[in-house]
BASE-929450 format. One record per residue (C-alpha): residue in one letter; x, y, z. Coordinates in nm, 2 decimals. Example, Ala and Ser with C-alpha at 12.3 -4.5 7.8 and 13.67 -1.06 7.14 Angstrom:
% residues 2
[r A,[1.23,-0.45,0.78]]
[r S,[1.37,-0.11,0.71]]
% end
This chain:
% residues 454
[r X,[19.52,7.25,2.33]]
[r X,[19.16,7.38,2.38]]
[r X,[19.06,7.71,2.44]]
[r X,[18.88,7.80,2.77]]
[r X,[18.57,7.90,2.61]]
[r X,[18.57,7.56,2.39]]
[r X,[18.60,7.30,2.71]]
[r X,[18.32,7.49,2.88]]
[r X,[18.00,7.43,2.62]]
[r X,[17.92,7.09,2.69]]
[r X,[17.88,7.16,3.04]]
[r X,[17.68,7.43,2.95]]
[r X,[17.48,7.25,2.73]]
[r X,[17.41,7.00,2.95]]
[r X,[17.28,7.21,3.23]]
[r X,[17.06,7.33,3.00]]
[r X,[16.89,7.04,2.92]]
[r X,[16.88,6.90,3.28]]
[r X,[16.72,7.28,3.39]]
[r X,[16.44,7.22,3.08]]
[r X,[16.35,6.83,3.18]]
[r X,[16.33,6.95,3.54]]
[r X,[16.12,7.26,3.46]]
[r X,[15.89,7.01,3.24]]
[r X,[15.84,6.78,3.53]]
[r X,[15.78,7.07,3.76]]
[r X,[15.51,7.25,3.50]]
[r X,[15.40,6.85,3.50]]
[r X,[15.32,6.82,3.85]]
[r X,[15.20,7.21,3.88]]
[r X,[14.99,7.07,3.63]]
[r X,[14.86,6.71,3.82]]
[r X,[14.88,6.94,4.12]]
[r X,[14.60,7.19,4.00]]
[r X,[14.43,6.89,3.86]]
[r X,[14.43,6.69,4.18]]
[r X,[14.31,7.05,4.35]]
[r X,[14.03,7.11,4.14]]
[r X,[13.90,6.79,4.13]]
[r X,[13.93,6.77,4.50]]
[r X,[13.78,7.13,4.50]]
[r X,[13.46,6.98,4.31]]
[r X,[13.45,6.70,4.47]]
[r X,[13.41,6.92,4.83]]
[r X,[13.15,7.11,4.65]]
[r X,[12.99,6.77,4.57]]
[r X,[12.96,6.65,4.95]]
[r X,[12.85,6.98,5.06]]
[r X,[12.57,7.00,4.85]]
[r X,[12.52,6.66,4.90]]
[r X,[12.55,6.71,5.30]]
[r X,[12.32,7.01,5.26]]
[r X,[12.04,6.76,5.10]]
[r X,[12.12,6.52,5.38]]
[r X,[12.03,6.81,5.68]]
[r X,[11.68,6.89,5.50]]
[r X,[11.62,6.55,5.42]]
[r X,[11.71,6.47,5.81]]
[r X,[11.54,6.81,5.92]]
[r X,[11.23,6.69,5.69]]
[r X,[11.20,6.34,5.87]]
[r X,[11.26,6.43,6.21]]
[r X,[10.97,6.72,6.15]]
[r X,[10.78,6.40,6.00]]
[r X,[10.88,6.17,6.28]]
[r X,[10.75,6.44,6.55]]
[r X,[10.42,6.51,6.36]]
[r X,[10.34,6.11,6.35]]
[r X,[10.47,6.10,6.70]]
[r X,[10.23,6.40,6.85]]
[r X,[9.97,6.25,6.62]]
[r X,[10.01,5.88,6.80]]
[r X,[10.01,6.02,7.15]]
[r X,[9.71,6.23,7.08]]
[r X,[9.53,5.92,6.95]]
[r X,[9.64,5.73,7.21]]
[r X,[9.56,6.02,7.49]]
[r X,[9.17,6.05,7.30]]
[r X,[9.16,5.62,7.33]]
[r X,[9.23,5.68,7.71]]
[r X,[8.97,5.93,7.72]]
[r X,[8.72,5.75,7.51]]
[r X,[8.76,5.43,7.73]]
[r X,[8.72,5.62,8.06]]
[r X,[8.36,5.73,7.97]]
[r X,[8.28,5.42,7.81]]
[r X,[8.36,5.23,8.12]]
[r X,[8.15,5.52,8.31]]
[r X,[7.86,5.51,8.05]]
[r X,[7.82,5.14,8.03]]
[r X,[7.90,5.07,8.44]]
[r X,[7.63,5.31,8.56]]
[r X,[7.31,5.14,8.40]]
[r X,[7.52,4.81,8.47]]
[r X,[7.45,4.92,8.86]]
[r X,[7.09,4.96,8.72]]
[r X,[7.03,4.65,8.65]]
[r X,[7.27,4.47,8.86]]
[r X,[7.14,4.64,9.17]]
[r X,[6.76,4.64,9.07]]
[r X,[6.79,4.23,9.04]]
[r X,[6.99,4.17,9.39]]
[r X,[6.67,4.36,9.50]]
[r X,[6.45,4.18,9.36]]
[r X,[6.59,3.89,9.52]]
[r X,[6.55,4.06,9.88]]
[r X,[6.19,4.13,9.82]]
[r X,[6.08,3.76,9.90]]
[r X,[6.02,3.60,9.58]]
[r X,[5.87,3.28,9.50]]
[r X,[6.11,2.97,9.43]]
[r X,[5.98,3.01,9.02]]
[r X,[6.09,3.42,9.04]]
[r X,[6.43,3.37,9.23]]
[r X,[6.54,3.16,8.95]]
[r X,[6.44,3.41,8.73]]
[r X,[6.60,3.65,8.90]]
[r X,[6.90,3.47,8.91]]
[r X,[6.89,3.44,8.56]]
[r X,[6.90,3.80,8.47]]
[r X,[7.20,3.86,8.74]]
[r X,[7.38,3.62,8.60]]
[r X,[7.35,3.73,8.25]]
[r X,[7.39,4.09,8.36]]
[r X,[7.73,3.97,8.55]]
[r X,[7.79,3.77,8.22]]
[r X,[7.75,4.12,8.01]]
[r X,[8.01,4.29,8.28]]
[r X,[8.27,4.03,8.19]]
[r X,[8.25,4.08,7.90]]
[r X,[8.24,4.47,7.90]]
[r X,[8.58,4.46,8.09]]
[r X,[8.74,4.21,7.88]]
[r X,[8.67,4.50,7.58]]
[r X,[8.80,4.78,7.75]]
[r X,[9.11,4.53,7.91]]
[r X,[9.21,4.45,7.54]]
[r X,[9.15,4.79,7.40]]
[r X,[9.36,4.90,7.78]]
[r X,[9.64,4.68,7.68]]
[r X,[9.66,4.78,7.28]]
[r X,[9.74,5.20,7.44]]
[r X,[9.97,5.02,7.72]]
[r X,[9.74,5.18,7.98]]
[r X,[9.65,4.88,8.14]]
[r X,[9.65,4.96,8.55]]
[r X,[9.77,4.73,8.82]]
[r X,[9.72,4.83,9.22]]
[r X,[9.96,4.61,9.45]]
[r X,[9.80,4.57,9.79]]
[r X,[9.83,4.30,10.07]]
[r X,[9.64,3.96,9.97]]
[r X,[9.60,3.68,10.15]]
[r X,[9.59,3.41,9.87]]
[r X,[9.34,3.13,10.09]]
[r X,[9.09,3.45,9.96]]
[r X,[9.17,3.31,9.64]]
[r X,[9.14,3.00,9.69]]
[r X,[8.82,3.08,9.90]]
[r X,[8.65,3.34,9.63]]
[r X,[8.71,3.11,9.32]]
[r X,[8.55,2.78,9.52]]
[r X,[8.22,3.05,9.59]]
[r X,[8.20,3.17,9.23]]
[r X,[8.28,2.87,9.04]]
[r X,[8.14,2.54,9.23]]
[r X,[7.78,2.60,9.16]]
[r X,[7.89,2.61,8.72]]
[r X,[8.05,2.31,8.80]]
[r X,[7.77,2.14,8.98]]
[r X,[7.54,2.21,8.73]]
[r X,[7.71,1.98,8.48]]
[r X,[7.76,1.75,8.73]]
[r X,[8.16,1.83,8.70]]
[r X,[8.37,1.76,9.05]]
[r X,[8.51,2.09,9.13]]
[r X,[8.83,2.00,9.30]]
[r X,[9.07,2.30,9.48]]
[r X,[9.38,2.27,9.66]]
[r X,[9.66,2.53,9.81]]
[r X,[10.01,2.43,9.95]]
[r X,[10.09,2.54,10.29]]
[r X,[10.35,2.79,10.15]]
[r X,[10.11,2.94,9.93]]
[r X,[9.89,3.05,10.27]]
[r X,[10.05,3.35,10.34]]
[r X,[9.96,3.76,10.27]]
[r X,[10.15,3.87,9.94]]
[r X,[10.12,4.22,9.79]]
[r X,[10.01,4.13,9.45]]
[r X,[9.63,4.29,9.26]]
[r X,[9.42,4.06,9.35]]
[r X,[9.09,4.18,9.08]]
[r X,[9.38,4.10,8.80]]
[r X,[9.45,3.81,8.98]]
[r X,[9.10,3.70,9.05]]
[r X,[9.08,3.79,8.63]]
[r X,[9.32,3.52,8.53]]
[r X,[9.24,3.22,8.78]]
[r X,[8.86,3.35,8.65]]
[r X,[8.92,3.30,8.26]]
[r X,[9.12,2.96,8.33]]
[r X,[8.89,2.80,8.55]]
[r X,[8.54,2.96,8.29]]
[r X,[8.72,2.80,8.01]]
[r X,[8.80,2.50,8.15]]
[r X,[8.43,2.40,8.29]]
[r X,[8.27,2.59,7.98]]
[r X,[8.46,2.30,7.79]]
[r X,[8.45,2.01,7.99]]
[r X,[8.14,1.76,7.97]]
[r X,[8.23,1.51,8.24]]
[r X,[8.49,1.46,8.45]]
[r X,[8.66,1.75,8.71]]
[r X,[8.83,2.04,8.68]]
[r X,[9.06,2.13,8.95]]
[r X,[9.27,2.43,9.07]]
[r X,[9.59,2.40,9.30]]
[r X,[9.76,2.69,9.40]]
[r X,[10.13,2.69,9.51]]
[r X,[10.40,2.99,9.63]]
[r X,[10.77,2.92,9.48]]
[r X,[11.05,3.15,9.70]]
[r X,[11.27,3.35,9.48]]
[r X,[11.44,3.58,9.70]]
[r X,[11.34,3.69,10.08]]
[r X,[11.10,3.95,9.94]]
[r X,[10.96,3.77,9.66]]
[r X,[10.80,3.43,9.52]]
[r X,[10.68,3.34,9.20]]
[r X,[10.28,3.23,9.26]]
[r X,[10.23,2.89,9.05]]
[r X,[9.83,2.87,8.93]]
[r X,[9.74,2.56,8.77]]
[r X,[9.40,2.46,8.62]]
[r X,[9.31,2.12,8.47]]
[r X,[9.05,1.98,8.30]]
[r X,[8.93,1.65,8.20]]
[r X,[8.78,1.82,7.85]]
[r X,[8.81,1.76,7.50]]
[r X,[9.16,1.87,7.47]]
[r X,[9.40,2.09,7.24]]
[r X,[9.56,1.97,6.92]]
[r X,[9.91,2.10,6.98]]
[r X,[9.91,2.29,6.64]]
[r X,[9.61,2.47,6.80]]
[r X,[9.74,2.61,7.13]]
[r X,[9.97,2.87,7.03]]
[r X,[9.59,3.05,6.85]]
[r X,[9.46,3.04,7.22]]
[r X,[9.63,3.36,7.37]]
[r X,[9.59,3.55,7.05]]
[r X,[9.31,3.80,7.05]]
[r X,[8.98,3.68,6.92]]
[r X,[9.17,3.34,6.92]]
[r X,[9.00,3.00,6.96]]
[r X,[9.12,2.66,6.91]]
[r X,[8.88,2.65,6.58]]
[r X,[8.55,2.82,6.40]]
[r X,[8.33,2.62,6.60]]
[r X,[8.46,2.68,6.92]]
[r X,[8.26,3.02,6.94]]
[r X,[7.94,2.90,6.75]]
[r X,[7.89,2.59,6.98]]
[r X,[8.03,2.78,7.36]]
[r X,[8.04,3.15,7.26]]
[r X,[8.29,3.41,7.45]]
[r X,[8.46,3.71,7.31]]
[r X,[8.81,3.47,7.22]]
[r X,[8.97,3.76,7.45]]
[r X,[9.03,3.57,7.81]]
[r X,[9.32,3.43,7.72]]
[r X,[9.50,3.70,7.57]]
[r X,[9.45,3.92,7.87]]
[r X,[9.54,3.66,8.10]]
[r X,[9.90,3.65,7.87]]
[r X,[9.92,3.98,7.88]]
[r X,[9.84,4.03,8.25]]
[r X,[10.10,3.74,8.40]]
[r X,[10.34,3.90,8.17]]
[r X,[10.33,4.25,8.33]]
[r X,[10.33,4.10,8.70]]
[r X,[10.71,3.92,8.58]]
[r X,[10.56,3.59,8.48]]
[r X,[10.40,3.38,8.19]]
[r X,[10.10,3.13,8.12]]
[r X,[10.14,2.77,7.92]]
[r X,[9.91,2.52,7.84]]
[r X,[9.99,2.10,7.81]]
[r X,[9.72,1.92,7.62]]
[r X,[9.65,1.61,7.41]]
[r X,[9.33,1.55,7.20]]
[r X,[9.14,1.34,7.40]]
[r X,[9.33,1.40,7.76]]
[r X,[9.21,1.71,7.90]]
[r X,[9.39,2.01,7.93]]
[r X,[9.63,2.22,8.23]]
[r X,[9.67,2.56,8.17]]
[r X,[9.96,2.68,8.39]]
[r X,[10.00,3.07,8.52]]
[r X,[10.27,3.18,8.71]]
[r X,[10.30,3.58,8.87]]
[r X,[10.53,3.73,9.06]]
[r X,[10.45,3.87,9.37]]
[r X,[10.60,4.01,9.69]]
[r X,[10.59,3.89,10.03]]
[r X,[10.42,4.09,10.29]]
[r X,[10.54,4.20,10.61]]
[r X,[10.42,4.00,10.92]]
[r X,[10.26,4.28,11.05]]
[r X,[10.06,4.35,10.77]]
[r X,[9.93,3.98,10.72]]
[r X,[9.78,4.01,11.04]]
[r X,[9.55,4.32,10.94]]
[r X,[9.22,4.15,10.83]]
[r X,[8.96,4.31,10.68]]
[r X,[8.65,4.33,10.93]]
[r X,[8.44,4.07,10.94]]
[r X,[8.08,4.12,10.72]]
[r X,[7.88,4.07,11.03]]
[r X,[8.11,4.33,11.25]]
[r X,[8.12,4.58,10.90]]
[r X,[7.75,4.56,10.90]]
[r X,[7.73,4.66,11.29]]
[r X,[7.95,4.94,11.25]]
[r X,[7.67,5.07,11.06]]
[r X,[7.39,5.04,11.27]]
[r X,[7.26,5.43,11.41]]
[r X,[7.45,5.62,11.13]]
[r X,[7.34,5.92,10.94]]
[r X,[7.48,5.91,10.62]]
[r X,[7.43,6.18,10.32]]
[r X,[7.47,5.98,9.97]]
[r X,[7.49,6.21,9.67]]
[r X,[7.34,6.04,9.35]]
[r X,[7.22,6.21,9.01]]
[r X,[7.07,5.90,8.88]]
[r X,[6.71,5.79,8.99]]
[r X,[6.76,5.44,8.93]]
[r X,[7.11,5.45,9.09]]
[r X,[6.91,5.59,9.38]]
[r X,[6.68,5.31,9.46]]
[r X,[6.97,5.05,9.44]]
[r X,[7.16,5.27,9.69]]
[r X,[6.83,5.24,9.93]]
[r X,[6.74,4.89,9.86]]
[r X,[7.15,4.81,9.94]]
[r X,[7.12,4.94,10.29]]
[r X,[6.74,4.95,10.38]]
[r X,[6.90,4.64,10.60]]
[r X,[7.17,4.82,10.81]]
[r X,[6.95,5.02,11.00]]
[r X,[7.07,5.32,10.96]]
[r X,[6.98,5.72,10.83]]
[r X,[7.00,5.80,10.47]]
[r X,[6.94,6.08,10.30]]
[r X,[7.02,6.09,9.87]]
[r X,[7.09,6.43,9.69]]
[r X,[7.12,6.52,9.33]]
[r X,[7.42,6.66,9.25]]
[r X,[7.73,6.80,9.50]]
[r X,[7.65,7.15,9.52]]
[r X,[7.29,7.01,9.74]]
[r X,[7.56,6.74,9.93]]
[r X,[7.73,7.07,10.03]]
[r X,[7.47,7.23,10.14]]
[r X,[7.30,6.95,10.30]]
[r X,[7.66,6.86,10.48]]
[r X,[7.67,7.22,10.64]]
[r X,[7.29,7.20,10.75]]
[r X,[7.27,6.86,10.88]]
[r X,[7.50,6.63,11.14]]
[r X,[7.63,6.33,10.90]]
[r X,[7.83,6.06,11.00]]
[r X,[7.93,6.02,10.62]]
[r X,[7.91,6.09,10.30]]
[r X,[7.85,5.88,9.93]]
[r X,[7.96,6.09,9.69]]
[r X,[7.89,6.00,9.29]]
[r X,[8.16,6.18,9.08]]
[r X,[8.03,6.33,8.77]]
[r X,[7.73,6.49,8.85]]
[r X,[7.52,6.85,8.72]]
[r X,[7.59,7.20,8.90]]
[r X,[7.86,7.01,9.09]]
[r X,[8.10,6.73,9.08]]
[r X,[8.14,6.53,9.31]]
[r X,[8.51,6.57,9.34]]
[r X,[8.47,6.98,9.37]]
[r X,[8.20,6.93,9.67]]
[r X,[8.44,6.71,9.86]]
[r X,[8.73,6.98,9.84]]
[r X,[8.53,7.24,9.96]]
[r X,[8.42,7.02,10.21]]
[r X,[8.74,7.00,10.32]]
[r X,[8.89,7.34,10.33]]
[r X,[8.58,7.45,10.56]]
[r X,[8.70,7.13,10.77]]
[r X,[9.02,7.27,10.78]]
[r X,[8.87,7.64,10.85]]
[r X,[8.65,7.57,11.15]]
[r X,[8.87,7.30,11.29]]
[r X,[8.57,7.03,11.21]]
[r X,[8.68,6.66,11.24]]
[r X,[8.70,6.54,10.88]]
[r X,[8.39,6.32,10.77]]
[r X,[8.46,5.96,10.56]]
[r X,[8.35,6.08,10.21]]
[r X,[8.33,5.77,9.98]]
[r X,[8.34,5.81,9.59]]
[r X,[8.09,5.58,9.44]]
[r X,[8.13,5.58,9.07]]
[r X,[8.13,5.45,8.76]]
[r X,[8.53,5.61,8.70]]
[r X,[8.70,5.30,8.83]]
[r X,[9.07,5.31,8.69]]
[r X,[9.34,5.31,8.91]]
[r X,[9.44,5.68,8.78]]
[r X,[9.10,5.85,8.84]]
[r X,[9.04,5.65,9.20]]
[r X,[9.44,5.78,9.30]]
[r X,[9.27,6.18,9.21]]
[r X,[9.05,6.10,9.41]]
[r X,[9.19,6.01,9.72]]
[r X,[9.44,6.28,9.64]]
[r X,[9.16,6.51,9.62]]
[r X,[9.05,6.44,9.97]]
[r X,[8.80,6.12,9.96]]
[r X,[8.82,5.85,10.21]]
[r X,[8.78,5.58,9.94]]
[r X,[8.63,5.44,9.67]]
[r X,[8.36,5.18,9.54]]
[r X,[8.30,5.06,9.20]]
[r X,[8.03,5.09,8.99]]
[r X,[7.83,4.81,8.94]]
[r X,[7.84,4.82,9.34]]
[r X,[7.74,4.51,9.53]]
[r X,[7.61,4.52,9.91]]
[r X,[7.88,4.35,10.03]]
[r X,[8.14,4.58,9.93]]
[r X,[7.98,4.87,9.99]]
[r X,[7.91,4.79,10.33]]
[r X,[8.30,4.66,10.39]]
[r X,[8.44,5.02,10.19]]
[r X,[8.20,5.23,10.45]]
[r X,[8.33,5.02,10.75]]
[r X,[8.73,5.06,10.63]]
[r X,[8.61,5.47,10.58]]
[r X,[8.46,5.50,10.97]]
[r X,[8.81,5.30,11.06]]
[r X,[9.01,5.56,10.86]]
[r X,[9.09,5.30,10.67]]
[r X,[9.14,5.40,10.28]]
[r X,[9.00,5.19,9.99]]
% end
């Protein structure tokens, strides 16, 4: 028999060793444990020194990203400014010239010195084109080029590229050949100077470069909706044609179909590209289909809205009955510009009527509060006084003595839309372009008298 004590050990001994494998695997796995924590620990550290460098690298490029964005819209914001009063320098001697030769050719010339006159307003209308084809492109690089959507009737489309473009034609014995649908004679609310722009470029192209033959325009209206149509332009040529690896190089910028193009036809190489440009931002497109040999059909399609019938039954007055409107008036014009003076006098010596010219707006003021006016032409940027600053005063004594308001019409060389919406905001009647021509002029001082704005 065993003794108690004897049958005991191996248990004992056994315990023993179980406790000392399970305290190993438990200082083991403290062990892995602070291991796995410190590693984790750095790792922690890692990523947030790492995210740290991230914020300042993020903090760096966004202070980057705002200086180069500041820095852009400065440089565009100067571009805007430096294209305003380039279109404002070059227009005003433009009206010089411009206004100086359509008096010249009221002054009873000879057959010889008409043409000559002719000459120099062609090439001085020539010299315009291309002026606002510069400032479009440069317009449409700082995505400030302006639309204004007014009621048009299109047949003065149709009607205003027959006038401006049949006598080209004729003199290279081309057949100038124009036809509009009977849905396309309707009123639309479109801009008809951007649309008069592209028809322009298509149809100057197409009888620059055709020798014989026609060139014809047709002018269609395609209903989208009950509000809206797309306006299908096409012009076609019986010219040289365009290699179809060519064409997509015409409505680049300074694109032509080859080197030669420019040496032998001259043009800028920018009509086309502002046409693109242009029936894209009214919602359409332009195309061309040509073959070497087979002429050419350039293809522009806008998207305009449908006027009211009420509205396509205003029509503009008449010339005859805007010119009669005139007759008898007394009419202050405020002009800094000497030359700009005599082509204001020589536009409505005809229209029997008062006029007296100022030099600057602090004299049309004064003159205004002397004198019984029946209207005023007010030039913008002038000495002592603006012209904008003279009509507002203007119009708070108006408002003071309880005097009927008087048409005050801008005539400047500041034509964008921006500037001519300040100044109707600010209280004028309308507004005429500089280079002015009689015709308008006469039609903006009718619509002012009518309460009309323009």
């Amino acid at each position: 028999m065993y003794e108690r004590g004897q049958i005991a050990a191996p248990k004992d001994a056994v315990s023993r060793r179980r406790y000392m494998r399970e305290r190993l695997a438990r200082e083991e796995a403290e062990s892995l444990l602070e291991e796995k924590s410190r590693e984790l620990f750095e790792a922690n550290q890692g990523l947030q020194k790492l995210l740290g460098t991230l914020e300042t690298a993020v903090q760096e490029r966004t202070r980057e990203l705002e200086t180069a964005r500041v820095a852009a819209e400065a440089a565009n914001e100067a571009k805007s400014i430096f294209l305003a009063s380039m279109s404002h320098e070059i227009r005003t001697p433009m009206n010089g010239i411009l206004g100086m030769a359509q008096a010249l050719d009221d002054s009873g010339l000879s057959k010889d010195q008409g043409k000559l006159v002719s000459i120099l307003s062609d090439s001085g209308k020539l010299l315009l084109a291309i002026i606002n084809d510069v400032l479009d492109i440069s317009k449409i690089e700082a995505g400030k080029l302006e639309f204004e959507f007014i009621p048009y009737p299109l047949t003065d489309l149709v009607e205003n590229m027959q006038h401006h473009y049949q006598f080209p034609a004729q003199e290279k014995a081309l057949r100038f050949d124009v036809a509009i649908t009977e849905a396309a004679r309707c009123w639309v609310r479109t801009d008809p100077i951007r649309l008069q722009q592209v028809v322009g470029n298509l149809l100057s192209n197409a009888i620059k470069f055709t020798e014989a033959g026609a060139v014809a325009l047709s002018v269609d209206l395609l209903p989208l909706s009950s509000e809206h149509a797309m306006l299908s332009l096409k012009v076609k040529d019986t010219g040289p044609g365009i290699p179809e690896d060519q064409q997509a190089r015409l409505f680049e910028r300074f694109g032509q179909a080859h080197s030669s193009v420019n040496r032998t036809h001259g043009g800028t190489g920018l009509g086309l590209a502002i046409s693109r440009h242009i029936c894209v931002l009214m919602g359409g497109k332009i195309s061309v289909r040509s073959q070497p040999e087979q002429g050419a059909e350039f293809h522009a399609m806008v998207k305009v809205e449908l006027a009211d019938e009420a509205v396509a039954h205003i029509r503009s007055a008449p010339k005859a009955d805007a010119a009669r409107r005139l007759v008898g008036l007394r009419v202050l014009a405020a002009e800094d510009n000497r030359t700009n003076q005599l082509v204001l006098r020589h536009m409505l010596k005809k229209n029997d009527l008062t006029l007296d010219i100022v030099d600057n707006g602090k004299e049309a003021l004064r003159a205004w509060r002397d004198g019984t006016y029946d209207m005023v032409l007010m030039d913008i940027d002038m000495p002592v006084m603006g012209g904008l600053e003279a009509t507002q005063r203007i119009r708070i004594i108006e408002n003071e003595t309880m005097k009927n308001p008087i048409p005050i019409l801008a005539v400047s060389a500041n034509a964008m839309v921006h500037q001519v919406a300040g100044y109707l905001a600010g209280g004028m009647s309308g507004h005429v372009a500089k280079p002015v021509s009689r015709d308008a002029l006469v039609q903006a001082m009718a619509a002012a008298l009518e309460g009309e704005t323009r």
